[in-house]
BALUMMAR-380400 format. One record per residue: residue in three letters; x, y, z of N, C-alpha, C in turn. Coordinates in steps of 0.1 Angstrom, whole numbers. Layout:
rest, n_x, n_y, n_z, ca_x, ca_y, ca_z, c_x, c_y, c_z
Ala, X, Y, Z, X, Y, Z, X, Y, Z
...
This chain:
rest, n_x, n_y, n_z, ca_x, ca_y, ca_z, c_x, c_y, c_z
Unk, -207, -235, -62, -215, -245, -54, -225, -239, -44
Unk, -223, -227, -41, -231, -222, -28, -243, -212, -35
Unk, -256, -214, -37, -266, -212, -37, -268, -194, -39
Unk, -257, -185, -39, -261, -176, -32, -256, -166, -44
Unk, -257, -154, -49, -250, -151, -61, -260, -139, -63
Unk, -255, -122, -68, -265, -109, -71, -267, -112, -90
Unk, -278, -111, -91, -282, -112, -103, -285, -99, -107
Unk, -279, -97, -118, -280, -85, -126, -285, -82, -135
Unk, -298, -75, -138, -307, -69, -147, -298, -59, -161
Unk, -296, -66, -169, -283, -60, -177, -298, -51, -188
Unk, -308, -59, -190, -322, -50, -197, -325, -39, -187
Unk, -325, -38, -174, -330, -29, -164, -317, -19, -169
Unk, -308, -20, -167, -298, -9, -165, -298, -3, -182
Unk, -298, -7, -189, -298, 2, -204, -317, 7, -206
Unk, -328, -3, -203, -337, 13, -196, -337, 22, -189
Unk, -330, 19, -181, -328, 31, -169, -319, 41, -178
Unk, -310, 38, -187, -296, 49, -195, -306, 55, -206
Unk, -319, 49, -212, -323, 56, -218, -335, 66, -212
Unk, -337, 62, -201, -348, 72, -192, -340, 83, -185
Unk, -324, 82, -182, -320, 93, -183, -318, 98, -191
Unk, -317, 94, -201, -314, 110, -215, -322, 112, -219
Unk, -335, 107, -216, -350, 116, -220, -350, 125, -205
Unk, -350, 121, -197, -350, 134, -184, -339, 146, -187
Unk, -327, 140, -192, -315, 152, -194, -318, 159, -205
Unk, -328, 159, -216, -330, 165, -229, -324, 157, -236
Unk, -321, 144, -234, -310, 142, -244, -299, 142, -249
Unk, -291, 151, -237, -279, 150, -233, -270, 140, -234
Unk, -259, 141, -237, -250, 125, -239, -247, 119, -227
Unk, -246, 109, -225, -247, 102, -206, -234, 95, -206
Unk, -228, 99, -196, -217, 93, -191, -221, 86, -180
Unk, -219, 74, -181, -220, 65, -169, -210, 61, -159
Unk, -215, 66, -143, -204, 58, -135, -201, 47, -136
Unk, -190, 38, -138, -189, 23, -134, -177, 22, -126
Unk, -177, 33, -114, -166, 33, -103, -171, 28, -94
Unk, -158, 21, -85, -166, 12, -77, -169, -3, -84
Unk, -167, -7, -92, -171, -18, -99, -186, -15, -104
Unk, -187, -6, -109, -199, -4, -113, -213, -3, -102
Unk, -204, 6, -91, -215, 5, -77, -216, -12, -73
Unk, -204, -16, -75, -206, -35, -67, -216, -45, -82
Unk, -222, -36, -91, -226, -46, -105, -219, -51, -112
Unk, -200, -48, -112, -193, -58, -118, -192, -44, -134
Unk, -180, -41, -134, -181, -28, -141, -180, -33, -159
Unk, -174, -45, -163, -167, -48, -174, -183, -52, -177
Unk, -189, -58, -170, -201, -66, -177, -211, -54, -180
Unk, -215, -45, -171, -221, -31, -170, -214, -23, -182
Unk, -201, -21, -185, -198, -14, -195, -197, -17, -204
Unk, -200, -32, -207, -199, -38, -221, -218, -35, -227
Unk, -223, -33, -214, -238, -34, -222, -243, -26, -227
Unk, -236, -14, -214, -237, 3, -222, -241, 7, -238
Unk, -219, -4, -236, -216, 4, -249, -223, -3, -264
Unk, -229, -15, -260, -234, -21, -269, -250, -12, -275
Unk, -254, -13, -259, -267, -4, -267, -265, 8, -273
Unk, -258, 15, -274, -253, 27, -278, -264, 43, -268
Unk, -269, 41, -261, -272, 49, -249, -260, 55, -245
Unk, -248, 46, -242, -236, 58, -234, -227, 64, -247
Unk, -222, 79, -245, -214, 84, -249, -194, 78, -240
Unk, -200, 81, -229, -186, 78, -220, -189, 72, -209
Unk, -179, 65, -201, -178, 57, -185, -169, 69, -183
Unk, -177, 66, -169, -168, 76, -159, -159, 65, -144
Unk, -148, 67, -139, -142, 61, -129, -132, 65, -123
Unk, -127, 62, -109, -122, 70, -102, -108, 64, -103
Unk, -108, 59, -104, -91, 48, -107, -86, 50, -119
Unk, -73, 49, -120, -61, 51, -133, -66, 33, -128
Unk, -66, 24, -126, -69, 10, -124, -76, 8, -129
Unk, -91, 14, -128, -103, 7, -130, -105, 15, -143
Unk, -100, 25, -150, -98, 24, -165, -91, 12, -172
Unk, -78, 10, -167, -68, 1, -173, -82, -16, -174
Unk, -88, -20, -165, -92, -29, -162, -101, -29, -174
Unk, -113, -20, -175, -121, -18, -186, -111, -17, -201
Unk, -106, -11, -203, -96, -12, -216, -89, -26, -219
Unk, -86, -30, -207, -80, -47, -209, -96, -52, -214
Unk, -100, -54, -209, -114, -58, -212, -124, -54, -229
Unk, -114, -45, -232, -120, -44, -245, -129, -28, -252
Unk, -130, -24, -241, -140, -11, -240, -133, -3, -247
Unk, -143, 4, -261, -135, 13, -265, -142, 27, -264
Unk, -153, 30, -256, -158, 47, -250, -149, 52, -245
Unk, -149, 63, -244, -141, 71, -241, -140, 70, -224
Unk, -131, 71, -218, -132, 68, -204, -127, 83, -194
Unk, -135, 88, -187, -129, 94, -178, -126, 91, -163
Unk, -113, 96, -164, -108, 92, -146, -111, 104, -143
Unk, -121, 106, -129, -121, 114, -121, -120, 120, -105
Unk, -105, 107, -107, -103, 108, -92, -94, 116, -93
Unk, -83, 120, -82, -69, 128, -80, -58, 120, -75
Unk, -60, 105, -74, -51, 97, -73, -42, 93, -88
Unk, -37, 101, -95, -31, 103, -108, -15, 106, -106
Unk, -12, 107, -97, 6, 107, -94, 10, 93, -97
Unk, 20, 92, -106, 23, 76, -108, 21, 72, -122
Unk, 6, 75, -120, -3, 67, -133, 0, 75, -148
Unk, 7, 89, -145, 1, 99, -154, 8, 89, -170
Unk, 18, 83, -168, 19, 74, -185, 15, 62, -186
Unk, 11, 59, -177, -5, 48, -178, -17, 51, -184
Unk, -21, 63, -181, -31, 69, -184, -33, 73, -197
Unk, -26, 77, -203, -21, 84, -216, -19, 72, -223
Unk, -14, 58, -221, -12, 49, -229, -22, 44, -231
Unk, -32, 41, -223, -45, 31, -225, -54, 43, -228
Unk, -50, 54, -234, -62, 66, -240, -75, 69, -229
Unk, -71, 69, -213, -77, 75, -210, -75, 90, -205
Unk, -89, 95, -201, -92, 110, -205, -90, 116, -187
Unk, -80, 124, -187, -76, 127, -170, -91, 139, -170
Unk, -96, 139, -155, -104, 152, -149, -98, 158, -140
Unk, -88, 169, -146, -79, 177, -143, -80, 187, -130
Unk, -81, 180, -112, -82, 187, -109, -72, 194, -98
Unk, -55, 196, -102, -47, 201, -97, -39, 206, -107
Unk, -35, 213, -107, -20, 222, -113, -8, 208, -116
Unk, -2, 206, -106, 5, 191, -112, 6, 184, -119
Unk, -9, 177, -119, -15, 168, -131, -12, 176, -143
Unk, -16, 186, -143, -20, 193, -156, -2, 197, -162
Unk, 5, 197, -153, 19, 196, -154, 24, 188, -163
Unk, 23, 175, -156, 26, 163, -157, 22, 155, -171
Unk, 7, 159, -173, -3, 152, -191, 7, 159, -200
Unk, 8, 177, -196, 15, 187, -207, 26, 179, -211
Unk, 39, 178, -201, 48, 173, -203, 51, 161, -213
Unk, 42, 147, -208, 36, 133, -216, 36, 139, -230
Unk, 27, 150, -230, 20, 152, -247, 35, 159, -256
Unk, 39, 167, -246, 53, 172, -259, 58, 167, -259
Unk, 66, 154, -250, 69, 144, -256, 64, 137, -264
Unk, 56, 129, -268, 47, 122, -278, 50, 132, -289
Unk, 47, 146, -287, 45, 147, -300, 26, 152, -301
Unk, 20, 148, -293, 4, 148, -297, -2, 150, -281
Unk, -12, 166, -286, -13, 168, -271, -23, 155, -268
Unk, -22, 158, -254, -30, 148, -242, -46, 155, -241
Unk, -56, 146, -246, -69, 150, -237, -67, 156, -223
Unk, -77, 164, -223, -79, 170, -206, -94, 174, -204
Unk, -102, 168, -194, -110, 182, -190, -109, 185, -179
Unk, -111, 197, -174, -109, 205, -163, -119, 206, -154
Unk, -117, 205, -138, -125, 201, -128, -131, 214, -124
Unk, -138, 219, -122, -138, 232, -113, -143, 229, -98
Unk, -137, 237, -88, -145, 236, -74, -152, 246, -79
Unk, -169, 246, -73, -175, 259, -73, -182, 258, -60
Unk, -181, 248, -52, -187, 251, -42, -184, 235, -31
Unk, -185, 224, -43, -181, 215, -31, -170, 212, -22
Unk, -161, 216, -24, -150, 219, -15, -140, 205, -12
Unk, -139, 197, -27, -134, 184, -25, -119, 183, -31
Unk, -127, 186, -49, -115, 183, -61, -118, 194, -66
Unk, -112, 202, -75, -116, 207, -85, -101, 224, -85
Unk, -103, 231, -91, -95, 243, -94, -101, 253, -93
Unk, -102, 259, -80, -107, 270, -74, -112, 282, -88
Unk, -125, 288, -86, -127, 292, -98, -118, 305, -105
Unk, -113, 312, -98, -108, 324, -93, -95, 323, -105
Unk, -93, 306, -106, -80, 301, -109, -79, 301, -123
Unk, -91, 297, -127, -96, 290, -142, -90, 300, -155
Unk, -91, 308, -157, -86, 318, -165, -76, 315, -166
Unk, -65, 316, -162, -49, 314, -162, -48, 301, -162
Unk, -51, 290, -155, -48, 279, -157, -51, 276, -171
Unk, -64, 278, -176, -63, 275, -191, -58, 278, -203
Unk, -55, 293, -199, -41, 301, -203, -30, 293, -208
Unk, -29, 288, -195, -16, 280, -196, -14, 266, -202
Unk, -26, 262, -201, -26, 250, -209, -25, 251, -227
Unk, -32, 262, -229, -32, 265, -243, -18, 271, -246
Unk, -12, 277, -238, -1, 283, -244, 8, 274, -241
Unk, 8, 266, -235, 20, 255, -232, 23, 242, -240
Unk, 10, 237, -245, 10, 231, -254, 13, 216, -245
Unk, 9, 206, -254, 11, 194, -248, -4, 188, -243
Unk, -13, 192, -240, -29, 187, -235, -36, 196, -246
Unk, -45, 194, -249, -60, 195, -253, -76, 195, -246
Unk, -74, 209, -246, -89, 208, -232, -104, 209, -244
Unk, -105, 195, -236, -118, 190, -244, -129, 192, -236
Unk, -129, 195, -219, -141, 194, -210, -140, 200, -205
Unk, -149, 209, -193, -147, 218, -185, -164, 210, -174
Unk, -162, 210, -159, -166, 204, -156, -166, 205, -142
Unk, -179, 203, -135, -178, 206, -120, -189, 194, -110
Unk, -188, 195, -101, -198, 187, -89, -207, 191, -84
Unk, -222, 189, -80, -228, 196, -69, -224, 188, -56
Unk, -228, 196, -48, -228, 191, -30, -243, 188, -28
Unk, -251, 193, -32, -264, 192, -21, -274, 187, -29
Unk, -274, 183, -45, -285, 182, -47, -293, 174, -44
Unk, -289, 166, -40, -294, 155, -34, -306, 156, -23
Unk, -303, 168, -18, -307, 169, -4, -323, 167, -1
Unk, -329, 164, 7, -342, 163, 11, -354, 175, 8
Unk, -350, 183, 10, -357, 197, 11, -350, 210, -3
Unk, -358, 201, -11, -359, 211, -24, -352, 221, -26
Unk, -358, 232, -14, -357, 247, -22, -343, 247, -18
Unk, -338, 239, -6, -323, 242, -4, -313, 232, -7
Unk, -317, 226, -19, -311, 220, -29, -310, 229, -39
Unk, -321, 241, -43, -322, 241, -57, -312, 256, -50
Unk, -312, 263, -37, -305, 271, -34, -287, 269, -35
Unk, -288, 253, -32, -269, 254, -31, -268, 255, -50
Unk, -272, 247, -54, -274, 238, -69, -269, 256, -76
Unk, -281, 265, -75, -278, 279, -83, -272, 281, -81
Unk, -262, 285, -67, -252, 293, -63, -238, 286, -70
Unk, -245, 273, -69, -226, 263, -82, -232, 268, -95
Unk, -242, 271, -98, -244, 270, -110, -241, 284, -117
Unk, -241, 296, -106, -238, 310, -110, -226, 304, -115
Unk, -215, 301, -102, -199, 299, -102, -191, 294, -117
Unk, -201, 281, -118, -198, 275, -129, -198, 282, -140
Unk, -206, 295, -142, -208, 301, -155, -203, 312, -154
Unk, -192, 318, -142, -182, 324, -140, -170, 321, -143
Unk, -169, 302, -142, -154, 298, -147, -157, 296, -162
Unk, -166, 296, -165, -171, 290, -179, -166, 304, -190
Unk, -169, 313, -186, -168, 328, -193, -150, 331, -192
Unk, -144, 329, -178, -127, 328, -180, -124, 319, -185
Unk, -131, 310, -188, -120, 300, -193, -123, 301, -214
Unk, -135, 307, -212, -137, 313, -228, -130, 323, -235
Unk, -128, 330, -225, -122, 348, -221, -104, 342, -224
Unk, -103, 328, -223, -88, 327, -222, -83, 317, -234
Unk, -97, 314, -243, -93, 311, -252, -99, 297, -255
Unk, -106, 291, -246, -111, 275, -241, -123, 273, -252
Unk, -122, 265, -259, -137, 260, -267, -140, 246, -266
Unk, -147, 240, -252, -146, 230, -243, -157, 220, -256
Unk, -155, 213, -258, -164, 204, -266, -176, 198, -258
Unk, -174, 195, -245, -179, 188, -236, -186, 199, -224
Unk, -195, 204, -220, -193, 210, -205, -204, 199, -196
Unk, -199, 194, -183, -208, 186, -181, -209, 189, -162
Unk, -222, 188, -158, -225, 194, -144, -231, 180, -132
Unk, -243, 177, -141, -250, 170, -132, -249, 157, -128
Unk, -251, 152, -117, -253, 143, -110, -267, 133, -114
Unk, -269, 122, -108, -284, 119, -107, -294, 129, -104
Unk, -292, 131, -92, -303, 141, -87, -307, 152, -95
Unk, -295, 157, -99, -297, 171, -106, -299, 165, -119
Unk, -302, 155, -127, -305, 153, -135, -324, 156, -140
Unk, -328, 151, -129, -345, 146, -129, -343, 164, -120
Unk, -337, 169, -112, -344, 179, -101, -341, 197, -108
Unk, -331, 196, -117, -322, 205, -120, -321, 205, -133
Unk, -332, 205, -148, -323, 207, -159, -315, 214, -163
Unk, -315, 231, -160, -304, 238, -165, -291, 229, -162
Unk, -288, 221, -152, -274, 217, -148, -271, 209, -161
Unk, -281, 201, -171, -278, 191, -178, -264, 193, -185
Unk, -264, 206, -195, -255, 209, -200, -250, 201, -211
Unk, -239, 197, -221, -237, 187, -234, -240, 175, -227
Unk, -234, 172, -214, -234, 158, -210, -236, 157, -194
Unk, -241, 147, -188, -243, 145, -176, -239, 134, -173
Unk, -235, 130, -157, -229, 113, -151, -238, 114, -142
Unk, -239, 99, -149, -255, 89, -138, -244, 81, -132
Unk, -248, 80, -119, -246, 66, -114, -255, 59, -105
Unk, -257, 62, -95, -269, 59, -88, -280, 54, -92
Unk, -289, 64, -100, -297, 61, -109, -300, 52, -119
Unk, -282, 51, -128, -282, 44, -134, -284, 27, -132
Unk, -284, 27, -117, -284, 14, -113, -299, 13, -104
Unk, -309, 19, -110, -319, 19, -108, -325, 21, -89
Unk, -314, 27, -84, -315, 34, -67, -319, 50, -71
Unk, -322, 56, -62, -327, 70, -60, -319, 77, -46
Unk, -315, 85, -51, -308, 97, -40, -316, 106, -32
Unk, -328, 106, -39, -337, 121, -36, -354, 113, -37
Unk, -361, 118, -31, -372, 110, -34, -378, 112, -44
Unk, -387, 101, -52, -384, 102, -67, -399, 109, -71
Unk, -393, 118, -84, -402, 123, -93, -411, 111, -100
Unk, -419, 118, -110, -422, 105, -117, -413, 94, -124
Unk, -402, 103, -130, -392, 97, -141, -384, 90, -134
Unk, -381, 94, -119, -370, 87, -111, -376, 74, -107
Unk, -391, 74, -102, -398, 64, -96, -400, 50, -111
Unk, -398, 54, -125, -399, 44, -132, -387, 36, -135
Unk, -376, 41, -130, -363, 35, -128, -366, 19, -125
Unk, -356, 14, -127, -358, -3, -120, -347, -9, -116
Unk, -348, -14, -103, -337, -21, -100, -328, -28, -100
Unk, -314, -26, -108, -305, -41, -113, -302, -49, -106
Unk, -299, -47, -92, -291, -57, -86, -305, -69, -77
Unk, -300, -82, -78, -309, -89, -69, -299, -94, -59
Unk, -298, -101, -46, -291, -104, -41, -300, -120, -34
Unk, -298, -130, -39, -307, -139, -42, -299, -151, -41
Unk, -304, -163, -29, -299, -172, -24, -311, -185, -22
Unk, -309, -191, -11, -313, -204, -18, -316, -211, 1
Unk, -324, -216, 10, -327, -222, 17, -314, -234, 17
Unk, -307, -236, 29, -299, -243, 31, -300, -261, 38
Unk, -313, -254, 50, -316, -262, 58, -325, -258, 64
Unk, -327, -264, 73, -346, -262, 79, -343, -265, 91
Unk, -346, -259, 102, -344, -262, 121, -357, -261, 122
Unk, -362, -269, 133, -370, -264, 141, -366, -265, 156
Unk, -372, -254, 163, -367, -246, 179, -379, -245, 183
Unk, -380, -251, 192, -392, -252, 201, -387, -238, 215
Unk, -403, -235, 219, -405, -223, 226, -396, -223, 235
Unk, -385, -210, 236, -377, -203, 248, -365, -206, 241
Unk, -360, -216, 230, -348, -216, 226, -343, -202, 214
Unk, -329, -201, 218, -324, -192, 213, -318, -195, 204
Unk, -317, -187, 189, -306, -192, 179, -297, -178, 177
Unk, -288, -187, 169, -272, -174, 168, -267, -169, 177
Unk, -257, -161, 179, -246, -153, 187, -253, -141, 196
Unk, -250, -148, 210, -256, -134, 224, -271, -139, 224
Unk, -280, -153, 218, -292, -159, 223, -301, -144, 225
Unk, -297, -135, 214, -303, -123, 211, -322, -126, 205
Unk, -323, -137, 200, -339, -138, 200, -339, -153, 208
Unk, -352, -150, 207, -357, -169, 212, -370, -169, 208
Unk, -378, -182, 204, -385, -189, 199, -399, -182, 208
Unk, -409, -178, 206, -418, -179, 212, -433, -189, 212
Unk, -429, -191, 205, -435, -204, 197, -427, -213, 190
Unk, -433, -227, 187, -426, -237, 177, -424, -229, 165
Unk, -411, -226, 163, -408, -222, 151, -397, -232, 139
Unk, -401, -226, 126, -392, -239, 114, -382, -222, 111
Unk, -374, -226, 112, -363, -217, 112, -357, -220, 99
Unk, -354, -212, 87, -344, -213, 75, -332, -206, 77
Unk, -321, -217, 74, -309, -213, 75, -303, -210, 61
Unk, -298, -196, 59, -296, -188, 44, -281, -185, 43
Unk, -275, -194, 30, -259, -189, 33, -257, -180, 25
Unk, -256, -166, 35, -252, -158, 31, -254, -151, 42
Unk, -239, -140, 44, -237, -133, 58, -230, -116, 54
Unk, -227, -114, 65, -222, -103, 67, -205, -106, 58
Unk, -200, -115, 58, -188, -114, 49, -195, -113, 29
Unk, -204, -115, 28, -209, -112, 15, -214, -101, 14
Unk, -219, -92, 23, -220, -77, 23, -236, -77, 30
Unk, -240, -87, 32, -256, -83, 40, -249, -77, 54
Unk, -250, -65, 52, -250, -61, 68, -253, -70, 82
Unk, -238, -69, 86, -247, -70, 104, -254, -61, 109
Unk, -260, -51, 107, -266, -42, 120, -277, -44, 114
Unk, -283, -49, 100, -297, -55, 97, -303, -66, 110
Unk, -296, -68, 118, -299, -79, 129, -311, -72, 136
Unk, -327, -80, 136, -333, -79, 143, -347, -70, 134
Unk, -336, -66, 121, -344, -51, 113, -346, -55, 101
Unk, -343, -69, 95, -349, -72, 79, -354, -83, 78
Unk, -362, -82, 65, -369, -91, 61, -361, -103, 48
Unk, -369, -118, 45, -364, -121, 35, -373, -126, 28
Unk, -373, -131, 13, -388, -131, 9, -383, -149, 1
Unk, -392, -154, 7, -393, -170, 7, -412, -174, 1
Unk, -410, -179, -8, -425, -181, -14, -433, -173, -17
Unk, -426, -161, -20, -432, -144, -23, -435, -139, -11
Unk, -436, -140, -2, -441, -139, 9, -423, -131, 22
Unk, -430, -122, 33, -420, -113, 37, -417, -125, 51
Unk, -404, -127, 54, -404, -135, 67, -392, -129, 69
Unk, -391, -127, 86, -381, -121, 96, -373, -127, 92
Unk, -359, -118, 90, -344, -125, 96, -342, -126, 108
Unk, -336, -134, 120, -338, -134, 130, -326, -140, 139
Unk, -324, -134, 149, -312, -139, 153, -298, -132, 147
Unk, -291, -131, 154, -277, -122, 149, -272, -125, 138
Unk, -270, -117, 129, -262, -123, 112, -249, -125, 119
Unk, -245, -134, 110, -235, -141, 111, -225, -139, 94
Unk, -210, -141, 97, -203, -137, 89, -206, -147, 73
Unk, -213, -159, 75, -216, -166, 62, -230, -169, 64
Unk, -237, -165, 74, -253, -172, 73, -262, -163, 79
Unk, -276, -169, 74, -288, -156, 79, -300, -165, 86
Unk, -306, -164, 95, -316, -173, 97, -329, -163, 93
Unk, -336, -169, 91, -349, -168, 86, -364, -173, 89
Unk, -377, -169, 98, -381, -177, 105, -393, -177, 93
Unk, -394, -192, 92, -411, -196, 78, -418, -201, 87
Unk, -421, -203, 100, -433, -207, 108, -444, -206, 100
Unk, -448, -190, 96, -457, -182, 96, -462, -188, 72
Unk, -451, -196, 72, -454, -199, 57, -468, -209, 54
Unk, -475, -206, 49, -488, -219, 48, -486, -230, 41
Unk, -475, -226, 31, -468, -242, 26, -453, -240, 35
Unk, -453, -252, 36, -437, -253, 45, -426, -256, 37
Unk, -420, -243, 42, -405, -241, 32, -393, -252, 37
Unk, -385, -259, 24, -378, -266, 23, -364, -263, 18
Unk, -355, -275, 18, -340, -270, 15, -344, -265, -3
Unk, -337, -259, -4, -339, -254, -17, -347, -244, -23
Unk, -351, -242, -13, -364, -225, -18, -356, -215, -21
Unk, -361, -208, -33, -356, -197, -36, -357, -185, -25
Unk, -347, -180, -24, -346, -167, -12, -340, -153, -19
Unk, -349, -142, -19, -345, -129, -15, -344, -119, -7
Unk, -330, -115, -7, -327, -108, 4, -330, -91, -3
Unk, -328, -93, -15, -326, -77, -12, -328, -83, -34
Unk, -348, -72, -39, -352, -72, -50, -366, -80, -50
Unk, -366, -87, -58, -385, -88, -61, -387, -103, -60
Unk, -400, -110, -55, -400, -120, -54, -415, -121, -55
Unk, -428, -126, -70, -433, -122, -65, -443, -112, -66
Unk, -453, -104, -54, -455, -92, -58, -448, -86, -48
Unk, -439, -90, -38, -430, -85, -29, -419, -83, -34
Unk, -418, -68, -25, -403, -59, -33, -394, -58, -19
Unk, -380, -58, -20, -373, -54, -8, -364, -45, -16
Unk, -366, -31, -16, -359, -21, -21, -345, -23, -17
Unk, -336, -13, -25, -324, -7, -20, -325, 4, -11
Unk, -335, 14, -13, -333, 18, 0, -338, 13, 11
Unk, -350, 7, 9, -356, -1, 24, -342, -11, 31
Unk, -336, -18, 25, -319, -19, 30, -314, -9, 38
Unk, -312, 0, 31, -301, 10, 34, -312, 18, 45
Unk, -325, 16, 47, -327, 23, 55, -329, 16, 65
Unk, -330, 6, 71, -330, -5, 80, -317, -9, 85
Unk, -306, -5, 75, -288, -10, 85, -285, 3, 84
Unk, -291, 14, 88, -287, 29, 88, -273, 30, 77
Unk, -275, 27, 63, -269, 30, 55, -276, 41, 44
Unk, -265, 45, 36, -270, 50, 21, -270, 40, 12
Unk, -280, 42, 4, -281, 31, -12, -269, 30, -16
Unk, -256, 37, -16, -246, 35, -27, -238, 22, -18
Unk, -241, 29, 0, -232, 10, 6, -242, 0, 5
Unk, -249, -3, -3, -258, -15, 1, -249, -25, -10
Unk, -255, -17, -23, -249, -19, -36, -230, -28, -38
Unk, -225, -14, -28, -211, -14, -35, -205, -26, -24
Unk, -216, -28, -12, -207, -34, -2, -214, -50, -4
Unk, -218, -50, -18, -221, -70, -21, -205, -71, -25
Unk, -197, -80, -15, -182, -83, -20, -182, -92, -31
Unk, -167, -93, -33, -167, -103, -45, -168, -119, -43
Unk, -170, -124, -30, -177, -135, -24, -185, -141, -35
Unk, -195, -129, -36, -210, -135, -40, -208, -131, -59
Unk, -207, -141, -63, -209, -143, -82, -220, -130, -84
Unk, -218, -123, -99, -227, -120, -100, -230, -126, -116
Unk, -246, -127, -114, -252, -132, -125, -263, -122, -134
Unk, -255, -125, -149, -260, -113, -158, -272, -119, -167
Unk, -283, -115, -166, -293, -120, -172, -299, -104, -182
């Protein structure tokens, strides 16, 4: 009933999957859909994937948010690559998803599963080479995969690491951390060859290092960011043709008018300097539009850019159309955040106005607000 609902570019997101694997050479693309698909609703996002045939695999951080996709029908290959895997490890193995092996335990634990069964367990293996999060110190890799081969019970299909910095602002000290993982990587790559490993899969890159970094590409790379038509790093050509999926798109509720020196919303933080026609927009800070946007965004009502104004509120946004030449009414379409128009309100222009990153703008639309897959 409530006007208010993120619409999803399900065409945007499978051009964007094929504009990264013309950036990656062609590489096979694993898509993140952790997080619910960065807040786009992961089942609907991975059913389109897999339809277009652009993804090889989904990638996600949950033994959950596999099980959820597999209820749902998805038959790619899934990798979990969180370390929250204590518990899950015959969950995991039942619904055929693929562990990203980054502790000794785990790798205990799948072995064990598989000589039971009878049929080893997929695995690929994490490496730390520099970020300092998840992964199996490289020093380690040799013997660990030693051990998996001689132990029997898993099957190492992947060998696989993180960057830290590509992202970063300043190039050359992106492309400096990026080499130094990238030496490491082809240090654990040679022990774990040296120990017997013939990894089907080797995969490195991020978004960023996708478009900034080809050597990282490797057999396969994971988009996420990207894939949801945001940018990490300021964009190349390839990155800048990306396109935005998510809209976050609501609907004029009511219409005030506030005559000069009256104040609207919580702490009479603005007031009227003029006769103003005030739109009241339901949709607040409990649907994920930031409060600290208070005072710092725009909303786009008749194509056109008009102040939010007045403190956000946990279900509503005020909006001042004074300044509209046709006078806005209940029912006008409203964007908060996407295109309206020849007016654009980025994800980062968000994220850079409530001093966020693009990935909270995205992931923090709750499940309040419907989303609609067009």
């Amino acid at each position: 009933m409530r006007p208010t609902w993120a619409a999803i570019d399900l065409a945007a997101l499978v051009d964007n999957a094929a504009l990264i694997r013309r950036a990656a050479g062609n590489a096979a693309l694993c898509a993140a859909v952790k997080g619910d698909a960065y807040g786009h609703g992961a089942v609907d996002v991975a059913r389109a994937l897999e339809r277009s045939g652009q993804c090889a695999a989904l990638a996600v951080s949950l033994v959950e948010e596999g099980v959820e996709l597999r209820d749902a029908g998805l038959a790619l290959p899934i990798l979990v690559m969180g370390p929250a895997l204590v518990g899950g490890h015959d969950e995991l193995v039942a619904r055929d998803l693929t562990a990203v092996v980054s502790a000794e335990a785990d790798l205990d634990a799948l072995a064990a599963i598989g000589r039971a069964r009878g049929r080893a367990v997929p695995i690929h293996i994490k490496v730390d080479t520099g970020m300092g999060r998840l992964g199996i110190p490289v020093a380690e890799v040799g013997r660990l995969v030693a051990r998996a081969l001689t132990g029997g019970g898993v099957a190492l299909e992947g060998i696989s690491t993180h960057f830290a910095c590509a992202d970063l602002p300043d190039l050359a000290a992106a492309a400096s951390s990026v080499g130094a993982q990238l030496a490491a990587f082809d240090v654990a790559l040679a022990d774990a060859r040296a120990a017997g490993a013939r990894p089907r899969v080797v995969h490195a890159a991020n978004s960023a290092a996708i478009f900034r970094f080809p050597a990282a590409c490797f057999d396969m790379v994971r988009a996420g960011i990207a894939l949801y038509g945001n940018g990490p790093v300021a964009p190349p050509v390839e990155l800048g043709r990306l396109r935005q999926v998510m809209q976050l798109e609501s609907e004029v509720a009511q219409i005030r008018d506030v005559g000069v020196g009256q104040a609207v919303s919580y702490g009479a933080l603005w007031r009227a300097e003029r006769p103003s026609r005030i739109a009241v927009i339901p949709v607040g800070y409990a649907d994920g539009y930031p409060r600290r946007l208070t005072g710092h965004a725009d909303a786009l009502v008749h194509g056109k850019r008009c102040p939010v104004v007045g403190v956000i509120s946990m279900d509503m946004v005020l909006v001042d159309v004074t300044s509209l030449s046709d006078d806005a009414r209940v029912g006008d379409a409203v964007v908060l955040l996407g295109t309206q128009g020849d007016q654009r309100i980025s994800t980062a222009e968000l994220a850079e106005r409530a001093g966020l990153i693009e990935y909270e703008v995205t992931c923090g639309i709750s499940r309040r607000v419907p989303r609609i897959y067009r």
